[in-house]
VOGU-3710 file (C-alpha; in Angstrom, 3 decimals, decimal comma):
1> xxxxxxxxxx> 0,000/0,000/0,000  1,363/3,466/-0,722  0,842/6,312/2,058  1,741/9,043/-0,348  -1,003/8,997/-2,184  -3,619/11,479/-2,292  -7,247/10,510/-1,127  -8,205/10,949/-4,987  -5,561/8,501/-5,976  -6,077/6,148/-3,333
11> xxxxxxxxxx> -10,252/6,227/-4,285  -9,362/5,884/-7,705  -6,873/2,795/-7,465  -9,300/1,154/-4,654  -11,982/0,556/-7,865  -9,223/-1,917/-9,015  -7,209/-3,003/-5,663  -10,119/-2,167/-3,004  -7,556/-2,988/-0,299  -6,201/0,736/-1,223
21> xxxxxxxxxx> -9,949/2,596/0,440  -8,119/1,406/3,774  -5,550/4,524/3,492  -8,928/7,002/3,165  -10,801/5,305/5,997  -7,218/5,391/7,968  -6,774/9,248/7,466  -10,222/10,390/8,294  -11,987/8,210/10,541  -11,259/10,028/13,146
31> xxxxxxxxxx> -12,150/13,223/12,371  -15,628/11,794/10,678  -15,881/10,211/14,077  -15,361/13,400/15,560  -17,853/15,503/13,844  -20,880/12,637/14,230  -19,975/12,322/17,819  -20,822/15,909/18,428  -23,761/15,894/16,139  -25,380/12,528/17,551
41> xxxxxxxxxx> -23,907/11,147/20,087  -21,509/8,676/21,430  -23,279/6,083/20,825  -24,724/7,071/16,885  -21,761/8,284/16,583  -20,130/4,736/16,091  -23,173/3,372/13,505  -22,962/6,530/11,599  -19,123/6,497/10,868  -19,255/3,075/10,104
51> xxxxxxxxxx> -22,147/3,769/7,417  -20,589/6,940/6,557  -17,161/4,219/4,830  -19,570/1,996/3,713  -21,951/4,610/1,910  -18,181/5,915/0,850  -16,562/2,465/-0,672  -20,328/2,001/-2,184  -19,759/5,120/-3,999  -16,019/5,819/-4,530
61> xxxxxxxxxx> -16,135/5,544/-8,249  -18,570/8,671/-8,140  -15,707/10,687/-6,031  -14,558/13,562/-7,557  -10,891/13,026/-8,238  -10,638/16,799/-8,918  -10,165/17,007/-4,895  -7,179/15,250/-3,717  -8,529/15,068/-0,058  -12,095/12,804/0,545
71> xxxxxxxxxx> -12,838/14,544/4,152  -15,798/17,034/2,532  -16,901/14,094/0,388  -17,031/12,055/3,997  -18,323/14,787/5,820  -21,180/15,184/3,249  -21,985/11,711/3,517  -21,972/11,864/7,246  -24,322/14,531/6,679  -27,027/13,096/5,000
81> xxxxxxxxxx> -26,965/10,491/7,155  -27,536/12,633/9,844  -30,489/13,766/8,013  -31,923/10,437/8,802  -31,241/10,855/11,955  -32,981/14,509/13,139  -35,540/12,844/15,787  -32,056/11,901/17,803  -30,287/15,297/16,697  -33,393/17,072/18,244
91> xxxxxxxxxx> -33,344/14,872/21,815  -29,597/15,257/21,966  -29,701/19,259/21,725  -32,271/18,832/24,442  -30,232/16,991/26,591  -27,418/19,463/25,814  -29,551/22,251/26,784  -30,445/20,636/30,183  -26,577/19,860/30,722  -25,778/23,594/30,133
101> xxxxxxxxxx> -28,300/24,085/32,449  -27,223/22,378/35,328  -23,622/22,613/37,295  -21,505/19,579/36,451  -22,485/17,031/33,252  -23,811/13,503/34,924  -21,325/10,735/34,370  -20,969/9,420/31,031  -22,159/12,726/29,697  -19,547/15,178/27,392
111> xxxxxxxxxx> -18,777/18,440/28,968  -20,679/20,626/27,295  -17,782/23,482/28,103  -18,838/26,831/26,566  -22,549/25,518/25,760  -25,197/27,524/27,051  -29,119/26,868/27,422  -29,221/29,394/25,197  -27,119/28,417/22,813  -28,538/25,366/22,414
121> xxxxxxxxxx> -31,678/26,266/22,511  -30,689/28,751/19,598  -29,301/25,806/17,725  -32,255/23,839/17,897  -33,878/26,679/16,217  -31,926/26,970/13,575  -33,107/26,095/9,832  -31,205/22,342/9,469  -29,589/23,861/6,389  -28,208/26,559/8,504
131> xxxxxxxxxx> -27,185/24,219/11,062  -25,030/22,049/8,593  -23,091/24,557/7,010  -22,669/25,799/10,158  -21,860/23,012/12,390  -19,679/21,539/8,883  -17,686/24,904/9,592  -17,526/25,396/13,484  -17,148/21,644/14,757  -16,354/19,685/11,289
141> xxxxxxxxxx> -13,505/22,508/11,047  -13,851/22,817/7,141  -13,265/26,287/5,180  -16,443/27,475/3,218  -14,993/25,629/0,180  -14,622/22,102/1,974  -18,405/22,925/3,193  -19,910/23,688/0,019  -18,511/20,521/-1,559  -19,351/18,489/1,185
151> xxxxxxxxxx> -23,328/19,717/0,758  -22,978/19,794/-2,312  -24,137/23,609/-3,269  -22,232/26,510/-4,209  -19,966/28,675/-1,814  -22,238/31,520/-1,830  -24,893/29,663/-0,315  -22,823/28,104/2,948  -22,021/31,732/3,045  -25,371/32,868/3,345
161> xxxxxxxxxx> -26,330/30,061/5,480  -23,691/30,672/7,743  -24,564/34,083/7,778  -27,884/33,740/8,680  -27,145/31,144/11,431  -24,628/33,450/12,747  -27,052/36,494/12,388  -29,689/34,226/14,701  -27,333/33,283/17,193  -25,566/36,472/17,579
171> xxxxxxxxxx> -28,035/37,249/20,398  -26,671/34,906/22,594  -22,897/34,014/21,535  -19,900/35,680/20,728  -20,691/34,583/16,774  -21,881/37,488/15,503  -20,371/39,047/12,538  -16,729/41,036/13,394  -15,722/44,089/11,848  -13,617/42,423/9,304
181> xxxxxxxxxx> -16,160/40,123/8,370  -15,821/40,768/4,777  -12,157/39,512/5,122  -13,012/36,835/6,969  -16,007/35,496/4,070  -13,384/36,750/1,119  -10,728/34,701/2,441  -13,102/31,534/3,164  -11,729/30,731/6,323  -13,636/29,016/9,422
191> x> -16,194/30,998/11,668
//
């Protein structure tokens, strides 16, 4: 198996040798694992990623080898299967609401460190479209490019989601728009 390759290269060998998806899986799993766990859950968390490779070596040979890293592709994946999963998306902001709520997380639970009721609450309310490009951004750590491909629309419109989202939770966090804000969406980087 060669490391160097590029996610693109190791996708596009994988349709002949599909040992080579194992260097993909091997550089992202964990920050696929990373996003779902935040989105769903522990627990979800672990069915989701695993669906999220298998949806992924199901599909490879539609990959876009004009992007030598897979992690939007994944990430997109990951969230549309999150899509099936809203009911649990909807309880867990709940429960993250009540855990910013109280003192000290019960055992077992993340810290929710920096999480208001608010917050939470504010996310809840949020448009789901809004809330992906957002949460792709914020907690999948992606630029506005990586989130765009990953939802598959154009920049423009994870800029105006994000905008929006940011917009409706500037009551409550520090997310509003800063003065250089039109640096910030020129240059595409994170939140």
């Amino acid at each position: 198996m060669d490391n160097d390759l590029t996610d693109a290269e190791a996708l596009r060998r994988s349709l002949r040798e599909p040992a080579q998806f194992a260097q993909v899986y091997e550089r992202h799993v964990a920050a696929v694992h990373r996003y779902l766990r935040r989105r769903v859950g522990d627990d979800a968390a672990q069915d989701l990623t695993a669906e999220t490779f298998v949806r992924a070596f199901r599909g490879r040979a539609r990959y876009g080898v004009q992007h030598d890293t897979a992690l939007p592709w994944l990430l997109g994946i990951a969230s549309n299967l999150i899509g099936d999963h809203r009911r649990a998306e909807r309880r867990r902001l709940a429960a993250l609401e009540r855990l910013a709520g109280s003192a000290t997380p019960a055992q077992g639970e993340p810290a929710v460190a920096g999480l208001s009721p608010e917050l939470v609450q504010a996310l809840r309310r949020l448009p789901a479209r809004d809330r992906d490009a957002l949460l792709l951004v914020v907690w999948g750590e992606l630029s506005y490019e990586e989130a765009a491909r990953a939802l598959e629309v154009p920049v423009g419109t994870v800029r105006s989601r994000i905008a929006r989202a940011r917009r409706r939770l500037g009551a409550v966090t520090e997310l509003a728009p800063p003065a250089n804000a039109g640096a910030v969406a020129r240059g595409g980087s994170h939140v």
